[in-house]
Rosetta silent file (secondary structure, phi, psi, omega in degrees, C-alpha in Angstrom):
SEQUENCE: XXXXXXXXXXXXXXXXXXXXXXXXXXXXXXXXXXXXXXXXXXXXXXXXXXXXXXXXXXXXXXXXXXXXXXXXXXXXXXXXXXXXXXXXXXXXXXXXXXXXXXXXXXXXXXXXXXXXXXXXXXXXXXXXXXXXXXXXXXXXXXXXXXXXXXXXXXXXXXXXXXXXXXXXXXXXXXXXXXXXXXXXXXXXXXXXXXXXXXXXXXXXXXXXXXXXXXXXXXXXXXXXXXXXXXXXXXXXXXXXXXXXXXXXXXXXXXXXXXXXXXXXXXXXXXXX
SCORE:     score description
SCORE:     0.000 S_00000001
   1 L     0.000  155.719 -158.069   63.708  152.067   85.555 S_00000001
   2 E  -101.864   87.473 -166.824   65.680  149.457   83.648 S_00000001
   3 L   -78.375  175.750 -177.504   68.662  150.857   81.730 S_00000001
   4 L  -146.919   26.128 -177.888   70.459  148.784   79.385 S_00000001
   5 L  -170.091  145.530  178.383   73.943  150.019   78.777 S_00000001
   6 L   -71.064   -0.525  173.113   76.704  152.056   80.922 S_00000001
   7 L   -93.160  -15.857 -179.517   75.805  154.882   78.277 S_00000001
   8 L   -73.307   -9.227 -178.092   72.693  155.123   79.647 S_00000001
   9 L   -49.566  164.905 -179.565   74.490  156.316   83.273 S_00000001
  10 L   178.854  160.708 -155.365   74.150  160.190   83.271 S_00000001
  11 L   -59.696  -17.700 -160.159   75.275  162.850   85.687 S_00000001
  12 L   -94.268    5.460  178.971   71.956  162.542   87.469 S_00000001
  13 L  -101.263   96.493  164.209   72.867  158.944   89.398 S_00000001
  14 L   -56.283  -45.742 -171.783   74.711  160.492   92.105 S_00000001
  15 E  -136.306  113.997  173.681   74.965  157.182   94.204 S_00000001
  16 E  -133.868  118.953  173.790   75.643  154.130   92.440 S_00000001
  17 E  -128.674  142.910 -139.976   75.746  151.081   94.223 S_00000001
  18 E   -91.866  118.640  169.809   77.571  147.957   93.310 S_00000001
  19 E  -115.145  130.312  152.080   75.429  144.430   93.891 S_00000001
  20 L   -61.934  -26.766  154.308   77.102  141.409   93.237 S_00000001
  21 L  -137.865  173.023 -161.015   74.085  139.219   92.483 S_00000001
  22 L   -56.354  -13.833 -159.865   70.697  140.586   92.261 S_00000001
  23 L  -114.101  -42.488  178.934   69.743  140.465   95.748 S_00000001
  24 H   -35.913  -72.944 -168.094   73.098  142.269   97.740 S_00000001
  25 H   -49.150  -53.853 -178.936   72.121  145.657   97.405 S_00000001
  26 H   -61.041  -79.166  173.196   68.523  145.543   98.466 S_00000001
  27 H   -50.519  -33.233 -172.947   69.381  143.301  101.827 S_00000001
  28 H   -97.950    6.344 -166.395   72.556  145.551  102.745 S_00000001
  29 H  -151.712    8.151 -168.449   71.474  149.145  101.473 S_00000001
  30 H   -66.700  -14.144 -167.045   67.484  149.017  101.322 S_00000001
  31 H   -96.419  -33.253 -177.514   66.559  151.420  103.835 S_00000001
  32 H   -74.105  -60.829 -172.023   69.587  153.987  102.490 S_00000001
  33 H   -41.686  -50.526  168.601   68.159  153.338   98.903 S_00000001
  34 H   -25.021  -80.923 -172.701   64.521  154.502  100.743 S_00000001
  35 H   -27.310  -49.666 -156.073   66.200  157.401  101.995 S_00000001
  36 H   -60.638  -60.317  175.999   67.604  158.437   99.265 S_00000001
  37 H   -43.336  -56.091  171.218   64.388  158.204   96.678 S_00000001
  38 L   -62.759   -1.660  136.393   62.762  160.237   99.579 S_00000001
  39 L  -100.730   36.631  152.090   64.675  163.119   99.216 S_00000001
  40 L    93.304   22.968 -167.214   63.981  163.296   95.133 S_00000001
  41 L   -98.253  177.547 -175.815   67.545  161.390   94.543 S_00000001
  42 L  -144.139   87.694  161.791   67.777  158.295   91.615 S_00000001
  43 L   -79.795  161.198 -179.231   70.177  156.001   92.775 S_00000001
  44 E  -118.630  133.280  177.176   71.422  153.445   90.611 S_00000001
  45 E  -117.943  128.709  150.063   72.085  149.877   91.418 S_00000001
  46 E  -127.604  140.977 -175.351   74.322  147.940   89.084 S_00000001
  47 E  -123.191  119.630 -155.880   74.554  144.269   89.413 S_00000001
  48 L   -82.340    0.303  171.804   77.565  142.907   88.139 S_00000001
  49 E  -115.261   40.401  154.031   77.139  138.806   87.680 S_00000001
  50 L   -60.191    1.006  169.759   73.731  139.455   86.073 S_00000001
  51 L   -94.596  151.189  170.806   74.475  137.385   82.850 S_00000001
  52 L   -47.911  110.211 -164.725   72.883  134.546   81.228 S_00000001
  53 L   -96.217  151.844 -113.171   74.868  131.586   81.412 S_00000001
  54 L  -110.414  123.558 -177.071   74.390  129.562   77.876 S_00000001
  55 L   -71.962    8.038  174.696   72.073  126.297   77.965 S_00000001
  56 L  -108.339   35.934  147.112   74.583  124.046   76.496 S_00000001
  57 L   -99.764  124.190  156.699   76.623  124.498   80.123 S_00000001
  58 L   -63.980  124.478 -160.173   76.941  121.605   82.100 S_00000001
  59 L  -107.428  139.228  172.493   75.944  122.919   85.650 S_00000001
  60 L   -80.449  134.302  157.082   78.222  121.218   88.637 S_00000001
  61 H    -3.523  -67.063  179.197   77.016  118.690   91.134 S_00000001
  62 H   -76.242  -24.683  155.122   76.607  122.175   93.153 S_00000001
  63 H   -53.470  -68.312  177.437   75.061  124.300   90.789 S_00000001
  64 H   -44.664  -37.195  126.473   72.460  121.634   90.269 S_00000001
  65 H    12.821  -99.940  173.865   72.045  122.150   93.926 S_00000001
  66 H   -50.616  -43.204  167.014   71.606  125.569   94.316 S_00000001
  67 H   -53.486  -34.865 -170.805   69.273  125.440   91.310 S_00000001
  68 H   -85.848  -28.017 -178.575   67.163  123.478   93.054 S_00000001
  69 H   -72.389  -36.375 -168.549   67.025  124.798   95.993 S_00000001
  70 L   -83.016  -12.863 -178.256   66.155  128.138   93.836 S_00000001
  71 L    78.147   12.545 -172.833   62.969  126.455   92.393 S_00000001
  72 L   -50.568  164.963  176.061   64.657  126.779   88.917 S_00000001
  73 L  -101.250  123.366 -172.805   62.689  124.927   86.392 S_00000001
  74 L   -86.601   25.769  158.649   65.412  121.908   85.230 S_00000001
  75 L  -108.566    8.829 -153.748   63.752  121.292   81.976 S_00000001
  76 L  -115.650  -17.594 -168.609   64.260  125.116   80.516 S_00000001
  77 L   100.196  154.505 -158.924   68.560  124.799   80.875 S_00000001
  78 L   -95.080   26.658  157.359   70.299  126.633   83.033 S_00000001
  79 L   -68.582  -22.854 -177.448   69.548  130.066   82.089 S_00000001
  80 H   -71.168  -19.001  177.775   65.847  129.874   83.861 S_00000001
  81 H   -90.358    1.227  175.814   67.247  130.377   87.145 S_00000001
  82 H   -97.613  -22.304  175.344   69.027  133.682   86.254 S_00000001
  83 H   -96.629  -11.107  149.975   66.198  134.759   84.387 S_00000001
  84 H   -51.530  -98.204 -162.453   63.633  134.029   87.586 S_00000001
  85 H   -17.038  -58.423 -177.329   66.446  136.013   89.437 S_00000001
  86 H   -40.274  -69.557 -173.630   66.150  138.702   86.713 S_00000001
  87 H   -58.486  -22.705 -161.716   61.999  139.166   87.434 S_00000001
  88 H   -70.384  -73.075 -151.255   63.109  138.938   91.248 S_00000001
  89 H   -73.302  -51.755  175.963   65.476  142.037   91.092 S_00000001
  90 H   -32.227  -57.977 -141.864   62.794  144.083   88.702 S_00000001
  91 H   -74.377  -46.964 -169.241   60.086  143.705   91.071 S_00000001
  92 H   -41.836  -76.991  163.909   62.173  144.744   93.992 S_00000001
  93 H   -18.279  -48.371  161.950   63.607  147.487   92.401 S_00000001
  94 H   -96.995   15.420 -177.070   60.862  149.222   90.940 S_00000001
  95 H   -83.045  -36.398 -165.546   59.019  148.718   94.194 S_00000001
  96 L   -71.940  -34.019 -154.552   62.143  150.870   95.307 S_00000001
  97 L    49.037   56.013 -172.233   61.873  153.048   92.790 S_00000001
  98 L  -141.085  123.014  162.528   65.417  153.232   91.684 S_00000001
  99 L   -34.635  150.442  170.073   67.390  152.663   88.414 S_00000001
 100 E  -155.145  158.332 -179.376   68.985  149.778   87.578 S_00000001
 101 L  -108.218 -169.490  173.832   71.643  148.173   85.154 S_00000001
 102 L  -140.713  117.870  163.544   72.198  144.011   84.556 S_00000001
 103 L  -104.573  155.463 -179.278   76.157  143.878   83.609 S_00000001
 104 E   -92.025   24.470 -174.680   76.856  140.412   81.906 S_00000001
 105 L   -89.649  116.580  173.988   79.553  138.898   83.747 S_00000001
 106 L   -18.063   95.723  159.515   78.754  135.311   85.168 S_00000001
 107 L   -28.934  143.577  175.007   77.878  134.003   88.395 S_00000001
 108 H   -71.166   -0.369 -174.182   80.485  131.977   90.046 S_00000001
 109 H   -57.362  -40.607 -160.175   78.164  129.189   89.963 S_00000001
 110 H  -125.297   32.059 -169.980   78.680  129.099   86.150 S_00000001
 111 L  -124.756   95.799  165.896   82.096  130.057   85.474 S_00000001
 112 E   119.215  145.494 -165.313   85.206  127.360   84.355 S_00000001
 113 L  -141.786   73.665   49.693   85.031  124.289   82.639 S_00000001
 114 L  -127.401  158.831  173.374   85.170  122.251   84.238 S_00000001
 115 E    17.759   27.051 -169.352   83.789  124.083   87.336 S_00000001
 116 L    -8.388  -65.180 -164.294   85.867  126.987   89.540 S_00000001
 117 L  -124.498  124.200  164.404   83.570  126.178   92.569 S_00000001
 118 L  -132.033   46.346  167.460   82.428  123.373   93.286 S_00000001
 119 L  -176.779  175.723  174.325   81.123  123.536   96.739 S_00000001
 120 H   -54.043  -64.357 -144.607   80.054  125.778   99.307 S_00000001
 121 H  -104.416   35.054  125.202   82.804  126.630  101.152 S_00000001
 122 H   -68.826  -15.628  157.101   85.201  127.362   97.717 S_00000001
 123 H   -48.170 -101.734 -178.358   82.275  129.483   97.189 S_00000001
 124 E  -101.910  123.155 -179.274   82.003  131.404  100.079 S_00000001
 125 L    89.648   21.215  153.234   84.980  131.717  102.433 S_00000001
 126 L  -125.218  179.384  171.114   87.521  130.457   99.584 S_00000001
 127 L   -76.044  129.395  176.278   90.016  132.278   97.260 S_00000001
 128 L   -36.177  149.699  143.909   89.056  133.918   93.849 S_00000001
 129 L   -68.028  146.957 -160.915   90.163  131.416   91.189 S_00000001
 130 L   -87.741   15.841  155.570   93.018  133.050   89.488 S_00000001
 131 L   -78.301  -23.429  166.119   91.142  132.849   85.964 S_00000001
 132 L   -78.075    6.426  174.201   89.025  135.149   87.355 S_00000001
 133 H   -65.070  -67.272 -161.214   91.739  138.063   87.823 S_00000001
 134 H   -55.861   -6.598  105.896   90.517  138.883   84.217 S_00000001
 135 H    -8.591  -81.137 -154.169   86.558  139.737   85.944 S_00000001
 136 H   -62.833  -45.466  179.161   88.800  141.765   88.401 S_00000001
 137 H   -78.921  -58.749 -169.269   90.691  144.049   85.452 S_00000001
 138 H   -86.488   -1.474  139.439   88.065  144.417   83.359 S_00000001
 139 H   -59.158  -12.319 -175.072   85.700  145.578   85.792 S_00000001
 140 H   -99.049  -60.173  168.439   87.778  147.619   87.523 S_00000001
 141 H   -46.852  -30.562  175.468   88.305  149.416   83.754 S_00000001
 142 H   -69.075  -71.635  137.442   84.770  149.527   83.091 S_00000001
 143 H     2.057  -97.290  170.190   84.476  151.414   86.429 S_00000001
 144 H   -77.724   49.647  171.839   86.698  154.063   86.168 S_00000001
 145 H  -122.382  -26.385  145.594   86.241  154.513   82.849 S_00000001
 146 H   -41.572  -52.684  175.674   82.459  155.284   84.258 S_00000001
 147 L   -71.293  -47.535 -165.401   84.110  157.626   87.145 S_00000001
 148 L   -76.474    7.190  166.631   86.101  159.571   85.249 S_00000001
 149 L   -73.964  -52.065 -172.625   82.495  160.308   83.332 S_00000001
 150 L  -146.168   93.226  158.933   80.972  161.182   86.654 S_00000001
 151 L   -34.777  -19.060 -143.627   83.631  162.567   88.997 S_00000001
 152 L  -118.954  -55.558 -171.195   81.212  163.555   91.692 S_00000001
 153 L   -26.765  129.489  159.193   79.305  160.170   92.099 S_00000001
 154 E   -81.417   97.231  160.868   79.131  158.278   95.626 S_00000001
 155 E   -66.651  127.136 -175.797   80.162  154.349   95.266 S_00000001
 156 E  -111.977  109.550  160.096   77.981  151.461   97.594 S_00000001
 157 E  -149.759  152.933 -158.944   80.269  148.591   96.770 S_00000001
 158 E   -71.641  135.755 -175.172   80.562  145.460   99.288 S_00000001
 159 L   -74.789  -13.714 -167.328   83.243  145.181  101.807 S_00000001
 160 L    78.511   29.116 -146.135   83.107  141.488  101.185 S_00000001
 161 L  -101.652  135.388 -166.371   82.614  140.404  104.703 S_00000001
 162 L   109.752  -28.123  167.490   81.784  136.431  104.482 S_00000001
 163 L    73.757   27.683  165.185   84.348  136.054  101.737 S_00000001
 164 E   -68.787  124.611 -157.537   82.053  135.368   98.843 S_00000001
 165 H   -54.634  -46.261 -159.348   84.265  135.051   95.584 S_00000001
 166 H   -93.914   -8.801  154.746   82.251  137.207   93.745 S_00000001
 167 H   -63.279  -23.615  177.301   81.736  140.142   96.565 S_00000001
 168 H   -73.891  -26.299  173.420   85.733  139.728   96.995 S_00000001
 169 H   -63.421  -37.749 -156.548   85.824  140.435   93.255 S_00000001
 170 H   -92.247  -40.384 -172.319   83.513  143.386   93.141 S_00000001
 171 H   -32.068  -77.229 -165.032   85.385  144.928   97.137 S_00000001
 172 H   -33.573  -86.444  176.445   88.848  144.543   94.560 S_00000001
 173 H   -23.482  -49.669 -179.541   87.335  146.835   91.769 S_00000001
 174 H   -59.170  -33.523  162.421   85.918  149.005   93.996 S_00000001
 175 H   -84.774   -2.658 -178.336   89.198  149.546   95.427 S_00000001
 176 H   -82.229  -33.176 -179.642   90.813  150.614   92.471 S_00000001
 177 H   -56.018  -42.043 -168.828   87.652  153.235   92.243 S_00000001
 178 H   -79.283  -30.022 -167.459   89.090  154.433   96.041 S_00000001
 179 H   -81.851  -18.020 -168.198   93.085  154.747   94.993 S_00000001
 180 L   -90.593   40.563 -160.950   92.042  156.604   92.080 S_00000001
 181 L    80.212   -6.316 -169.607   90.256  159.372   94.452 S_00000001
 182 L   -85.573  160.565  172.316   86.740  158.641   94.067 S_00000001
 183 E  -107.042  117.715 -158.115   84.396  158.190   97.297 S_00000001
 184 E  -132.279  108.015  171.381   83.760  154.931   98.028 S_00000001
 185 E   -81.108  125.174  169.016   81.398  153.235  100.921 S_00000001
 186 E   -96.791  135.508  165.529   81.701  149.715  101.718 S_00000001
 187 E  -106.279  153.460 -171.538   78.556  148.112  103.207 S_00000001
 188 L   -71.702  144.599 -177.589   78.491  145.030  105.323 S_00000001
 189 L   -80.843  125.068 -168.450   77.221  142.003  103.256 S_00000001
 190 L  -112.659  128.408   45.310   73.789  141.340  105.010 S_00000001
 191 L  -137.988    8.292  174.540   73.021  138.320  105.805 S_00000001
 192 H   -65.240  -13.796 -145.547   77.136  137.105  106.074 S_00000001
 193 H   -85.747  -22.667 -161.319   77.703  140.432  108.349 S_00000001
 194 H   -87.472   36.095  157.259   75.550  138.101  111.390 S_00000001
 195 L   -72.161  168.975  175.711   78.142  135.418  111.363 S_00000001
 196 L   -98.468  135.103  178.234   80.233  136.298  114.486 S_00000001
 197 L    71.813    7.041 -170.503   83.675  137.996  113.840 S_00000001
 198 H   -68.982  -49.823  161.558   82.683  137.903  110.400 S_00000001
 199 H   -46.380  -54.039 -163.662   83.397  142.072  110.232 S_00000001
 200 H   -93.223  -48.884  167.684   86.302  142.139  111.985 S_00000001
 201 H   -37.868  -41.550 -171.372   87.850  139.090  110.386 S_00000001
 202 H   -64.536  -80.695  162.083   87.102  141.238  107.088 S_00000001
 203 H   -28.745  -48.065 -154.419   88.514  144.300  107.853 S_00000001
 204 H   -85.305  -22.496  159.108   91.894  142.947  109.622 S_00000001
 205 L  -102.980   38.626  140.953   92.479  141.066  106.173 S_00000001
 206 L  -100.542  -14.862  170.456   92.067  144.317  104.046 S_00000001
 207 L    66.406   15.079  172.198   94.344  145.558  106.250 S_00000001
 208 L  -142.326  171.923 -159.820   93.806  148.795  106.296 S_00000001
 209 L  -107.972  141.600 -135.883   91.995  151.632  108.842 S_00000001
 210 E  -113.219  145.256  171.154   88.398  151.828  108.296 S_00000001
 211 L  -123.892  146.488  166.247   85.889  154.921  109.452 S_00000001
 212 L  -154.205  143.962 -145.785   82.409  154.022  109.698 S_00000001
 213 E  -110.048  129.611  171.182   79.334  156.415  108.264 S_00000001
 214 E  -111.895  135.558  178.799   75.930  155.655  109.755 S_00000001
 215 L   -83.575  107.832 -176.204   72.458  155.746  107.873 S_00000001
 216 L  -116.661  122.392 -149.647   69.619  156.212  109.873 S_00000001
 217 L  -112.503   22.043 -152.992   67.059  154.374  108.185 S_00000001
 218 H   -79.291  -33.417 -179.622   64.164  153.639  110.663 S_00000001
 219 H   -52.112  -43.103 -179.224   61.311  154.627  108.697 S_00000001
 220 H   -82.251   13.225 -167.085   62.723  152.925  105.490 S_00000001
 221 L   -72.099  -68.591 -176.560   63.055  149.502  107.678 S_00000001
 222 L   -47.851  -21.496 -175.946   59.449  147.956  106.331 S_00000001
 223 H   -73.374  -30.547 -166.815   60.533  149.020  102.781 S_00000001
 224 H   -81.928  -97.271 -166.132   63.790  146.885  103.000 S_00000001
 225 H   -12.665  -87.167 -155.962   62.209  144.213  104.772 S_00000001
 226 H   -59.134  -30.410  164.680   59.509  144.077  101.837 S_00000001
 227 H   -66.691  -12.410 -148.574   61.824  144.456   99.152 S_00000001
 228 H   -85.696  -45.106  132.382   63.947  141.774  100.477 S_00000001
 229 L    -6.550  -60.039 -173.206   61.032  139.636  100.451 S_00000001
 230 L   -81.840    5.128  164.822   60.526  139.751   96.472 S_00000001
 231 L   -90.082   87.754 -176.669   63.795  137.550   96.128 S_00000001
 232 L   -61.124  -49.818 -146.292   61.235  134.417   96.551 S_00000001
 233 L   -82.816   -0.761 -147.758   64.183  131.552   95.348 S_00000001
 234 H   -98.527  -19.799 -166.348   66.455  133.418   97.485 S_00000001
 235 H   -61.981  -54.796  174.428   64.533  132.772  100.811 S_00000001
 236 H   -65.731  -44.968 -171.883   65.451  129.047  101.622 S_00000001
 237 H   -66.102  -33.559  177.331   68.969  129.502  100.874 S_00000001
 238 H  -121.802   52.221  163.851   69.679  132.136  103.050 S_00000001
 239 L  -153.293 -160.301 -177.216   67.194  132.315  105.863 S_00000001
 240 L  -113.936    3.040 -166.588   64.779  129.825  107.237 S_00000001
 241 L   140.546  155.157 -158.063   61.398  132.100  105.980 S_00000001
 242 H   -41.135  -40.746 -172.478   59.963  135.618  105.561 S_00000001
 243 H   -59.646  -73.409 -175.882   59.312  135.902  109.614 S_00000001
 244 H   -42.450  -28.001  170.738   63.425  135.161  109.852 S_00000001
 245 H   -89.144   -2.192  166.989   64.363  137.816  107.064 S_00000001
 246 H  -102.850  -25.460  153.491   62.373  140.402  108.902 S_00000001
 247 H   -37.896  -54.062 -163.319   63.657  139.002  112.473 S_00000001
 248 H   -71.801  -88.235 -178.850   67.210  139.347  111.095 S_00000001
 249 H   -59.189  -25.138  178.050   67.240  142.570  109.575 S_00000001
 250 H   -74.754  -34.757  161.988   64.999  144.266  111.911 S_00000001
 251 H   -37.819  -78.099  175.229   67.816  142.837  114.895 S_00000001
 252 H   -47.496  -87.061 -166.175   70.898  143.895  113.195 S_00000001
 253 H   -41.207  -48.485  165.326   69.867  147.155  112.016 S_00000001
 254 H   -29.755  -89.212 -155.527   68.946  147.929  115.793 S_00000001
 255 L   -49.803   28.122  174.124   71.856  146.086  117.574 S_00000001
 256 L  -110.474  -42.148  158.694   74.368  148.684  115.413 S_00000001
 257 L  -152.495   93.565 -151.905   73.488  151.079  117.770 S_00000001
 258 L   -49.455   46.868  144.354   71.311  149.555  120.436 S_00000001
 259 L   -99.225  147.522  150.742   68.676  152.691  120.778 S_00000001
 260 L     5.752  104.951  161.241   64.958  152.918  121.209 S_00000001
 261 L    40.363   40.206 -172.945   63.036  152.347  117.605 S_00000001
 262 L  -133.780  122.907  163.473   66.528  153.754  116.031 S_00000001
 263 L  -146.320  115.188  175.852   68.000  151.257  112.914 S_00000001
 264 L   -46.081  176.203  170.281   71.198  151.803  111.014 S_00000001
 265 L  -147.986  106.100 -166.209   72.967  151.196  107.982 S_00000001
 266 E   -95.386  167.164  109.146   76.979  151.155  108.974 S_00000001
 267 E  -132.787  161.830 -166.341   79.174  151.715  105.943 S_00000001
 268 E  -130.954  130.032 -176.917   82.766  152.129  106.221 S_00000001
 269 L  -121.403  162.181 -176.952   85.231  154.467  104.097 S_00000001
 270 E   -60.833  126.602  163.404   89.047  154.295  104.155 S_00000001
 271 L   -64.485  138.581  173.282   90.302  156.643  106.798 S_00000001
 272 L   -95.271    0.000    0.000   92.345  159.256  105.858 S_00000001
């Protein structure tokens, strides 16, 4: 179900997990959402760059890009490819059966004038721009102003591994969620987690020591796999085609801990 406000949040979303664009949660957490629904729980996914960016913005060389690549239609302005995204993330979702919110903070695609990022690798595997500390506060405020509502609640928010500005943005909030006490799981960013050293690179520049909580998800593997699937514009950019996003995820989720028809979920909490 679709909520439409952080008042609509209520005591009964135990586990709320953080996606940075509409698509995060469902590849890194689909078979733990499965679980979850299957024992009677209502997780919540909120995904925090879910707003409309305004059709009188001039989209960058690289936006126009990515749009295209996304199948947006370039005669509707550049709001049609967030609202394609939008029907993307429904259908997944309720296939999932799990609440969900849209918060209205911008893709980085469509943020600074002129441009913040204007290529791939300022994108992913560059530094937030520092106009974007102001994302980073008031999200972090929204957020525990949400926790201290519902003390008890279990956080899914992205370790950032791959160095995508706006998963390094949401990891940052998220840690402010962890210093104040709250319990907070990071999950590996699927599909950045298969670069090599990409995890460990991640970790040794958060700098701090890491525990890591396993999911065992084998049943819920075709459910991920199929939700993962309903992000159609999402397919060419990061895989080569549906046989490679079930190739991918059905690998990895083994190869976490290489037994017999057994497939994971890692996440990792702060050691104490």
């Amino acid at each position: 179900m679709q909520l439409t406000s952080m008042n609509d949040i209520t005591t009964k979303h135990r586990h709320i997990f953080l996606s940075p664009h509409f698509d995060d949660v469902v590849y890194s957490c689909g078979g733990t959402l499965g679980v979850q629904v299957s024992c009677g729980l209502r997780p919540l996914v909120i995904t925090i760059f879910g707003g409309i960016p305004s059709n009188t913005l001039t989209l960058s060389p690289f936006a126009t890009r990515v749009h295209q690549e996304m199948g947006a239609d370039s005669t509707k302005g550049p709001g049609n490819a967030i609202e394609l995204r939008r029907k993307e993330d429904a259908s997944a979702l309720d296939y999932l059966e799990v609440d969900y919110l849209w918060l209205d903070y911008l893709d980085a695609l469509y943020r600074g004038s002129p441009a913040y990022y204007t290529d791939r690798n300022q994108l992913i595997g560059g530094d937030v721009h520092p106009s974007d500390a102001t994302i980073d506060r008031q999200l972090a405020s929204d957020l525990l102003a949400l926790q201290e509502r519902l003390p008890d609640a279990a956080w899914y928010a992205p370790m950032g591994v791959g160095r995508h500005v706006d998963h390094q943005i949401v990891c940052s909030a998220a840690d402010r969620l962890a210093q104040k006490g709250a319990k907070v799981y990071y999950y590996e960013d699927f599909p950045y987690i298969l670069e090599k050293n990409a995890l460990d690179t991640r970790k040794q520049e958060l700098g701090i020591p890491f525990e890591p909580n396993l999911v065992e998800m084998s049943e819920m593997l075709p459910i991920r796999i199929a939700a993962a699937e309903m992000y159609a514009s999402q397919i060419t950019a990061n895989f080569t085609g549906e046989e490679a996003i079930q190739q991918a995820m059905t690998s990895y989720t083994h190869n976490i801990r290489p037994v017999e028809t057994v497939h994971l979920e890692r996440y990792w909490t702060a050691a104490s």
